[in-house]
N, C-alpha and C positions, 0 to 999 in steps of 0.2 A: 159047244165050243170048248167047253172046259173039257171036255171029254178027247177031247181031239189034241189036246195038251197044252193047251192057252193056259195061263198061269188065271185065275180069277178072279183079278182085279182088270186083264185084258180083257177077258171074257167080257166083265161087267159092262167096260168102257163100249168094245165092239157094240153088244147089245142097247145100250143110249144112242150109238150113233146111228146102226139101223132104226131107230125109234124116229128121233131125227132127220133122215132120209125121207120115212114115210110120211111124216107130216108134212117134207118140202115138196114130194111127188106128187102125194093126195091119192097114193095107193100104202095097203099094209101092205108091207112088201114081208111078212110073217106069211100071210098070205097068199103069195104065187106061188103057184104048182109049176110055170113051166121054166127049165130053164134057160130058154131064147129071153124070155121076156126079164131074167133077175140080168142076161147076159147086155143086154140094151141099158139097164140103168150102170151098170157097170162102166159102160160105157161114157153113158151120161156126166158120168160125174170125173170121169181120169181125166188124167193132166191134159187133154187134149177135146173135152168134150165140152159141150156145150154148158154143163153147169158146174167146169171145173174151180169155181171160187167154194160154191155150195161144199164140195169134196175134198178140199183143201184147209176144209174150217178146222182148228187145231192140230194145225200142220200135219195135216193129208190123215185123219182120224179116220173121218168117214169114209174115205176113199177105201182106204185099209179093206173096213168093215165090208165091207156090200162086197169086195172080193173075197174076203175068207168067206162070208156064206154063201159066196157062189159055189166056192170048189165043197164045201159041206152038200149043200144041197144035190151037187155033180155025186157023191158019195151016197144019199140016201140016209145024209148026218145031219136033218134037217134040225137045229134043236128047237126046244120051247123058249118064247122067246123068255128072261129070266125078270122074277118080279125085282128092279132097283130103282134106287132111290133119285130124284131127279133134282136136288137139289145143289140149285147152281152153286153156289157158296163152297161145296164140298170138291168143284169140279177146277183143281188149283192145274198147274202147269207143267207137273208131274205124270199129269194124263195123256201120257205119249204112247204107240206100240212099241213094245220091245225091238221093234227093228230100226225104228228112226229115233237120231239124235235131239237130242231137247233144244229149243230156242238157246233157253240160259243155262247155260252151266260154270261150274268153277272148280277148279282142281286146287284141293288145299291139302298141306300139309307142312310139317317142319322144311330147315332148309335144306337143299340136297337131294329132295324127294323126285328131280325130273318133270316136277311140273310144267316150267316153261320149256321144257323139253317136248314131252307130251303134247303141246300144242298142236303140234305137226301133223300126228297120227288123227288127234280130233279132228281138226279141220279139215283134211284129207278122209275122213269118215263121211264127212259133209259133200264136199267137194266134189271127189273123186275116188269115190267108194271102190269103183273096179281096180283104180290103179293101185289103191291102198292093199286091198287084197290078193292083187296078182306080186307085187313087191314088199310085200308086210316081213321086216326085218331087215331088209336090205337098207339100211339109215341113208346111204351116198343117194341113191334114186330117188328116197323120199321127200330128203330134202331139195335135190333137184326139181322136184316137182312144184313142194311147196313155193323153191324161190319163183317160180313162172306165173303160181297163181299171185303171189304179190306186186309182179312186174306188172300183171293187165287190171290190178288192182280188183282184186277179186276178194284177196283178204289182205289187211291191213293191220298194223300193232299201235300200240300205247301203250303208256305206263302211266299208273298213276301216283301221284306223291301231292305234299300237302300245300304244296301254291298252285294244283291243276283248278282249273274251276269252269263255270258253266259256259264261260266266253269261247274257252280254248276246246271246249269238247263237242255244245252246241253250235252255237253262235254269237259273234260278237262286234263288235266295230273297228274296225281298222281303219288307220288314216293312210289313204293312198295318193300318190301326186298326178293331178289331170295333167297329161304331159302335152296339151293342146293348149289348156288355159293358163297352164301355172298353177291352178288352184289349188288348195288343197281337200280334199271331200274325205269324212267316214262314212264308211258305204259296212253294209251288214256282210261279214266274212263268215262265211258255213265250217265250223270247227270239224274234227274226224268223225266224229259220231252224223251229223249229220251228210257230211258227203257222201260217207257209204250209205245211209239212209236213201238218198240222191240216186245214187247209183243201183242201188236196190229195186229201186221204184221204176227206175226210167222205161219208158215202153217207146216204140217208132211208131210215132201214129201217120206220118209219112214213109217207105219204104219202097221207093221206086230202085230197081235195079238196071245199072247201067254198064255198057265197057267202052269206058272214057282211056283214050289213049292220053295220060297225063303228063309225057313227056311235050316240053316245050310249052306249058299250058300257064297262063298266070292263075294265082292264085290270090282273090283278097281276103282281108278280115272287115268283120264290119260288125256293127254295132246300127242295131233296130230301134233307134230311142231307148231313153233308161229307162232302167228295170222300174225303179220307185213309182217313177209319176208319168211316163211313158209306154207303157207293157201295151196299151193299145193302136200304137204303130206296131207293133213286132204282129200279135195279131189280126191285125188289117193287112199287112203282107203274107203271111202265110194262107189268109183268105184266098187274099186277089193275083195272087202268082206276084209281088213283086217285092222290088227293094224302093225304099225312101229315105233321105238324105236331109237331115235339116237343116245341117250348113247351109249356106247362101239367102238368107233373109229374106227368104219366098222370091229374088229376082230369075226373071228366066234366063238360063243361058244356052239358050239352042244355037245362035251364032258365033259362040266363041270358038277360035282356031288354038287358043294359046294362053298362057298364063295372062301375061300383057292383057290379052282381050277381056280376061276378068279381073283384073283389075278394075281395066277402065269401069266397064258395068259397073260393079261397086260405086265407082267414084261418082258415076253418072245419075245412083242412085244414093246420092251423100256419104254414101258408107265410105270412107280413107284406111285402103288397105294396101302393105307389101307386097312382092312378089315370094315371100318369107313367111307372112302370116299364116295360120294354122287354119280360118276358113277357104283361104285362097287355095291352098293344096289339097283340102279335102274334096273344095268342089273340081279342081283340076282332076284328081284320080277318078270322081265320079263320072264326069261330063267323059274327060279328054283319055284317061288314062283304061277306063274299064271297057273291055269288048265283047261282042258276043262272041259266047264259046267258053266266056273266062269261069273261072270256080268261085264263091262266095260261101264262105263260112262265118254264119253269124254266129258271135260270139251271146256268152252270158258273164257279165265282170270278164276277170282276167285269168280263171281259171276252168271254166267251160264255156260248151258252146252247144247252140239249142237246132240248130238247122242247116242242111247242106242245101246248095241248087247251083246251077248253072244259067247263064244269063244269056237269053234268049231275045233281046230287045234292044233297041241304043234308046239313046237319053230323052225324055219327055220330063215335060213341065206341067205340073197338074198342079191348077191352083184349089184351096183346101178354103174356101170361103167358111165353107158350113162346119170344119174342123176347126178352124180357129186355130191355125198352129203353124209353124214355116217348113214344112217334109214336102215340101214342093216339086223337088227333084227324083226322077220318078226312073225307075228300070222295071223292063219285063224277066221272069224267072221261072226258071219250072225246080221246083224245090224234089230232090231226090229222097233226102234224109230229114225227119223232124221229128224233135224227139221231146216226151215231156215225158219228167222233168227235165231239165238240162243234163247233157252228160261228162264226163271229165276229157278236160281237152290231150289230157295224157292219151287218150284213144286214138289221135290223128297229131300230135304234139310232140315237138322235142322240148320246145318250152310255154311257158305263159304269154296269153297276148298281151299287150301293150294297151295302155288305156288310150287309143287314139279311136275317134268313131269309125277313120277306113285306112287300110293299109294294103301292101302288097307284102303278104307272106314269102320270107326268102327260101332256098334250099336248105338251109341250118336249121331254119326254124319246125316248118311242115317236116313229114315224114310219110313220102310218095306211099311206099309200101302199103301202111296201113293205112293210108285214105283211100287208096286203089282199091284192097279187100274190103273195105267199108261198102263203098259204092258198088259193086257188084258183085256183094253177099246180100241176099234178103235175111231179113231178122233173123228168125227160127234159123238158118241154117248156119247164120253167125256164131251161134250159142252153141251149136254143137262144137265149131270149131275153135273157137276162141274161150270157152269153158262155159260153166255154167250160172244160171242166171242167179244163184245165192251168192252173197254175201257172209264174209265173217270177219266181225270186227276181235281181237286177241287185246282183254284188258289185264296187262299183267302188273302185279302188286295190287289189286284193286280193293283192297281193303286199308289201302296207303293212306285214300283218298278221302275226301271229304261226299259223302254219298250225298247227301241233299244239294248240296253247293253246287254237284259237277251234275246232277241228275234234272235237279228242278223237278219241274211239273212234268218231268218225259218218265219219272219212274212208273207213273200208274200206267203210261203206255207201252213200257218195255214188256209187260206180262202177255203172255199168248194169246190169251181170248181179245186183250182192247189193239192187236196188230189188224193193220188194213187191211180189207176185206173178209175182216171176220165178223161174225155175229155183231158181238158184241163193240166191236171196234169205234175207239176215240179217236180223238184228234185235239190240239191245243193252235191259240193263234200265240208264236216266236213274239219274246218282246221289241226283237230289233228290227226283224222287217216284215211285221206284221202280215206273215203268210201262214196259211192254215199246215198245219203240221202232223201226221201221223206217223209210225213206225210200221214198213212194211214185212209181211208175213215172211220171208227168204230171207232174213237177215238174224245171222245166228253173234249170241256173244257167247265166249271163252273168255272168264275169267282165271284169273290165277293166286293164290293168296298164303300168303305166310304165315303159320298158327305162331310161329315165337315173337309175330309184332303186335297181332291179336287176334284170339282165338275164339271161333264164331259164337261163342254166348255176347260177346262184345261188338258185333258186327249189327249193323243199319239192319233194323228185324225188316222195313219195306224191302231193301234188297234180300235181305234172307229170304222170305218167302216167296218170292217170284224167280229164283234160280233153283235150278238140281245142283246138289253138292255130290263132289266125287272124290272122296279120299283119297291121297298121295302117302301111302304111309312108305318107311325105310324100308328097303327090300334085301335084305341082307343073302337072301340067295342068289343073286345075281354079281355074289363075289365068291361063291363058292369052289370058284378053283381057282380062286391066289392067295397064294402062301410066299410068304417073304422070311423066308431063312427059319420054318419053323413054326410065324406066325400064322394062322389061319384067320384071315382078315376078315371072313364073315361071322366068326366065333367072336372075335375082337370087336365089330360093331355092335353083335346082338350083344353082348352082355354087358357093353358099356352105355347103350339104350336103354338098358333094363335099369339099371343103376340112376339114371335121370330121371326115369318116369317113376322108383320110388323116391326120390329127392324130390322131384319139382312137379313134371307132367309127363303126360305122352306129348304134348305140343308143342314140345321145348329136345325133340331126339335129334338126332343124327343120320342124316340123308346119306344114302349108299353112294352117291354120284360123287361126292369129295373123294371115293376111294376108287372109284373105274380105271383113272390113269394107272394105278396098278399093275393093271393087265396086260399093259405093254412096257412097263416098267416096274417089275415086281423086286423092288432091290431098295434096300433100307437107306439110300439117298433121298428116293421121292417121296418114304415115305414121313420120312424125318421131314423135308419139307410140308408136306401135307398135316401131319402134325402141329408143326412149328405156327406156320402161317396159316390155317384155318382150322383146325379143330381147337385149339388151345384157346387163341382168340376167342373164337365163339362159346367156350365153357366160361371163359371169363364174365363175355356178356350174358348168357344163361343166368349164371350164378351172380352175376353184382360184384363179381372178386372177392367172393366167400372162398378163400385159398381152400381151409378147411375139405368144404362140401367138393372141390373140384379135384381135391385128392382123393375124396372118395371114391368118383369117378373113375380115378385112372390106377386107382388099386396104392396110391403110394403111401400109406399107412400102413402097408404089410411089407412092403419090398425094402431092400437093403436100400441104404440113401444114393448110392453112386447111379440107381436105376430109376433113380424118383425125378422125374418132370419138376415138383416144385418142393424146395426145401424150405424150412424153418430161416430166414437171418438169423446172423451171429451176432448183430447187432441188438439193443434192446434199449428202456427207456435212459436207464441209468447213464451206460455207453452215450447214449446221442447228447442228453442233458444234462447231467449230472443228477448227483444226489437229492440234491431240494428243491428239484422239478417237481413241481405239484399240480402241473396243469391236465389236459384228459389226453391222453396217445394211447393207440393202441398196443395191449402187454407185446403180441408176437407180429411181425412183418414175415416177410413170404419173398422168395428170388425165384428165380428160373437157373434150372441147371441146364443149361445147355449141351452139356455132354451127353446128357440122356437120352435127346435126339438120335442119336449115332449110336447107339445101341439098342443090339436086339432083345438084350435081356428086359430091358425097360418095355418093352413091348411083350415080349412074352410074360412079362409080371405083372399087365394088367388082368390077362388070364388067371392066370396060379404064379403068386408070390415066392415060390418056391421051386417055379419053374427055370432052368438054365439053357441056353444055348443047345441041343443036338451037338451039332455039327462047332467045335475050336476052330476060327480063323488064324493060322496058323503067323509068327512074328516075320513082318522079313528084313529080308537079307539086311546089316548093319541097324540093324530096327532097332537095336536093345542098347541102354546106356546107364548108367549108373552117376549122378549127378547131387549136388546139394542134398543129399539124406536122402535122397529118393530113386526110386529106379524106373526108367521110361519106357514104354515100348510103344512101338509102331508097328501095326498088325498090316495086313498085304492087302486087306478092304480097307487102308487108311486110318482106320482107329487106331485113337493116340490113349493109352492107358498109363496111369501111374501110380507108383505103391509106396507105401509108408508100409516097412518092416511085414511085407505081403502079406498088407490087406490096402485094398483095393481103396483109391480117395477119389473124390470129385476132383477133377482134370485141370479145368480151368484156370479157378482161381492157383493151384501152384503152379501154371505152364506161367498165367502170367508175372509170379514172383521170380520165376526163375528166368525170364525175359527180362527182367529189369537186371538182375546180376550179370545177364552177360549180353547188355546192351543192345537188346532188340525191340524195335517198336512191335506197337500193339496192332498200327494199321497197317494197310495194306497199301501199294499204290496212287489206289481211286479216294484215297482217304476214310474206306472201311476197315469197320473192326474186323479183326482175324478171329477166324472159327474156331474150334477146338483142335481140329485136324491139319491147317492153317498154321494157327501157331506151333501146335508141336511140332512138327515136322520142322520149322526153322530151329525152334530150341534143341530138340535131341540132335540134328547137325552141329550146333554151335556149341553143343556140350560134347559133343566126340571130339571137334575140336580141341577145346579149352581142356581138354582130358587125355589128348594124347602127346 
């Protein structure tokens, strides 16, 4: 295999799995000479054969294996099998083929690197490998695609941060109103992490296909006894083809014509009921209201639902002596869909059902369309149509999060070998509702992680080692053809990355993605914005507001001051305190030049100090003025420059002394400060004025 250009640590793997294989066969399969017979296990074990769980152990290993030494063997490439080493402990969840994605993975990097970007392409690797492939770089389609797999809940997002916890991700208790009794109940709520587990898992172990014309057709919900201390009415129906109703206190009502008539029964039988009360109308919809023909979707809580069928029967009364329970009230069914585990009612849903045990689903609520494809798609060919049977849940920040808190006792199940149907596979019993629990084999996580919040030496080592890490580092060639007046923006990020990584880290750089808007706006507005509002900030926080270290960054210890992002205050301790100030302050403070923004030179002199402008934006037309010792100008890209005895000063602070001499505010309309280019432009008007 190695010879065949398997990299050989694939090799190794292949060769365990065929090891493997032949133990499970109880043939060496080193040893078959013919190819018919390597071609029948091959069979055996694909996604569709008979001992497809067996071939699927470490997500599709074996399967891999026993086809590449088909087509070797097809070849006369028979190799020997290779002496390795079989120690479990060494066989971590890294041991994938090069061609399939890993259960866990997580894309880390500084900010800006396109991580959660990247999602899309991963999970669509997953997914929808073909279509990734056939439109790989076309972004518009990708995402198109991606949004469709999240509509049929195929893949699903989270974020994590520091009040997520194991309620919100497993499971936990929520208090919901029984809109029947008034009561109040906490019933067990399945968090994101276990739905899609849910969902994961669900198989149709009922799958009758049917072509129900649904037009005109009632439609109920219904509820099988509760989940908790009831799950053996639900079933005892799926058994015996039927539905059971525990409303009406085991009284029969086969002669009632009308609400009135159960009434009376009730009364006849002590019970004192309305025509209003919530057993009276349950048993009216059951008795009076449900027909044959009609649809029946039994619900699970209020966000799935575990069984379809059609009601084949009118109403009987079976008394439950030896049950000891009041589900007396009895219907025949022939059940089309039944699914375990329960699946999301989003499948056939516009919304949540209502906690009432029987209802009559309106047209707002159901969603004809996709019940109609439910019921006469068989499984398998649903899955082709409607996507595929994995799962990917997208945990982005996940290193935000508190990993033990949100994980619990599921992290030793998230690792490959302990998912269902593998070897090795666990399971835990849920604290809340006390059901057995494992994580099935088709459900992939993507993580996403920030190295400037904490960088993986500091990361949960049980998470670390059951995920693939996938570096996200700055891509600065992917800005290689924007240039904004001169500046070469990939040269700009690479060098000013280099400068943080020897100040601080590499896990602390500058993500290309704050610079892409660029590309369709390569003009020293946006980039001043970009600047201004996210690169600065975040040196800030990088650095702790060491002004210092963050000039160095931007080259402004070498550049003339008018081009320096951050200057020195003129302020100092003396100034603020006086002289017999003896307490601690610090000797220098630090301001923001704003004008610097708006200049190209300031950006070319993070480059080379030395560097100027190409290209003089040329003064225009009445631009130029001559004012309070100083001379103005207005350049035709809107910079507003001004000289003392021409050499060039920080802008600002004189536009706004010279605003106050000739009575102009500082804000604007909205009650914002005015910019550099803002103000001036009112001052050199108002000083052509005052000057002619």
């Amino acid at each position: 295999m190695i010879e065949s250009g398997k990299k050989p640590k694939t090799a190794g793997e292949y060769a365990r799995f065929i090891e493997d294989l032949s133990q499970h066969c109880g043939k060496d399969i080193y040893g078959i000479q013919d190819v018919g017979e390597i071609g029948a296990l091959v069979k055996r074990y694909s996604s569709d054969g008979a001992d497809y769980i067996e071939g699927n152990q470490y997500h599709g290993g074996p399967r891999a294996a026993i086809k590449q030494y088909l087509a070797f063997h097809a070849l006369d490439q028979v190799p020997e099998p290779p002496s390795v080493t079989t120690n479990q402990s060494s066989h971590t969840m890294t041991d994938t083929t090069d061609s399939i994605p890993p259960l866990n993975q997580i894309l880390y990097g500084p900010p800006g690197t396109g991580k959660t970007h990247s999602t899309i392409e991963e999970t669509l690797a997953i997914l929808d490998p073909d279509f990734l492939e056939a439109h790989n770089g076309e972004r518009d389609k990708l995402r198109t695609r991606f949004g469709e797999l999240e509509l049929s809940k195929h893949v699903r997002f989270v974020t994590f941060h520091q009040s997520f916890s194991y309620e919100d991700f497993v499971e936990g208790l929520r208090a919901e109103a029984d809109e029947a009794s008034g009561q109040l109940r906490f019933l067990p709520t399945p968090g994101v992490f276990k739905s899609i587990c849910d969902d994961a898992a669900t198989k149709v172990v009922v799958d009758e296909v049917v072509d129900l014309d649904l037009s005109g057709k009632t439609i109920w919900k219904m509820s099988l006894g509760n989940r908790s201390d009831e799950n053996y009415v639900y079933d005892e129906c799926i058994d015996r083809d039927r539905i059971l109703l525990g409303w009406g206190s085991g009284i029969d009502f086969s002669k009632v014509k009308n609400k009135a008539d159960i009434v009376a029964i009730f009364h006849d039988n002590g019970i004192e009921y309305s025509t209003g009360d919530y057993p009276v109308t349950a048993v009216n919809a059951f008795v009076l209201g449900m027909q044959v023909g009609d649809i029946v979707v039994v619900s699970d809580g209020n966000s799935k639902f575990r069984a379809i069928g059609v009601l084949t029967g009118n109403y009987e009364h079976v008394p439950r002596e030896q049950e000891d329970d009041e589900f007396t009230q009895s219907r025949a069914v022939q059940w089309l869909k039944v699914f375990d585990p329960s699946t999301a009612c989003s499948a056939i849903m516009n919304k949540k059902f209502m906690m009432k045990a029987i209802y009559r689903l309106g047209s707002d609520v159901i969603d004809l369309d996709k019940l109609r494809q439910l019921l006469s798609t068989k499984a398998s060919d649903a899955q082709v149509q409607q996507g595929p049977h994995a799962r990917v849940l997208i945990i982005d920040e996940i290193n935000r999060g508190n990993i033990s808190r949100i994980f619990g006792e599921l992290i030793t199940l998230v690792e490959p070998s302990k998912r269902a149907g593998n070897r090795e596979a666990l399971s835990v019993m849920l604290p809340y509702s006390k059901k057995t629990f494992s994580i099935p084999n088709n459900l992939y996580l993507i993580g996403t992680m920030n190295t400037s919040d904490r960088s993986l030496t500091g990361l949960d080592i049980a998470l670390r080692r059951r995920f693939v890490f996938k570096e996200m580092p700055p891509r600065p060639e992917l800005l290689a053809d924007v240039v904004v007046q001169g500046v070469a923006i990939d040269k700009l990020l690479e060098l000013m990355n280099r400068r943080i990584e020897a100040l601080l880290d590499r896990e602390h750089c500058l993500g290309h993605a704050y610079f892409l808007p660029l590309k369709d706006d390569p003009s020293v507005e946006r980039l001043a914005r970009i600047f201004e509002q996210q690169i600065l900030p975040l040196l800030k926080e990088y650095f702790f507001e060491d002004w210092n270290r963050i000039r160095w960054v931007l080259n402004d210890h070498r550049k003339a001051p008018v081009n320096c992002f951050v200057l020195p205050s003129e302020s100092n301790v003396a100034t603020l305190f006086g002289d017999e100030f003896e307490g601690r302050a610090q000797e220098q403070t630090w301001a923001i030049n704003e004008d610097a923004f708006d200049r190209i030179e300031a950006y070319l002199g993070i480059l080379d100090s030395a560097a100027v402008a190409k290209h003089m934006v040329p003064i225009a037309q009445d631009g130029s003025v001559e004012y309070g010792g100083y001379r103005l100008q207005r350049l035709t890209d809107f910079t507003v420059k001004v000289y003392d005895k021409d050499v060039e000063q920080v802008a600002l602070p004189i536009l706004k002394e010279l605003a106050i001499k000739l009575g102009i505010s500082h804000l604007n309309r909205k009650g914002g400060k005015h910019n550099t280019r803002q103000l001036g432009a009112q001052v050199i008007k108002a000083a052509k004025q005052a000057t002619t």
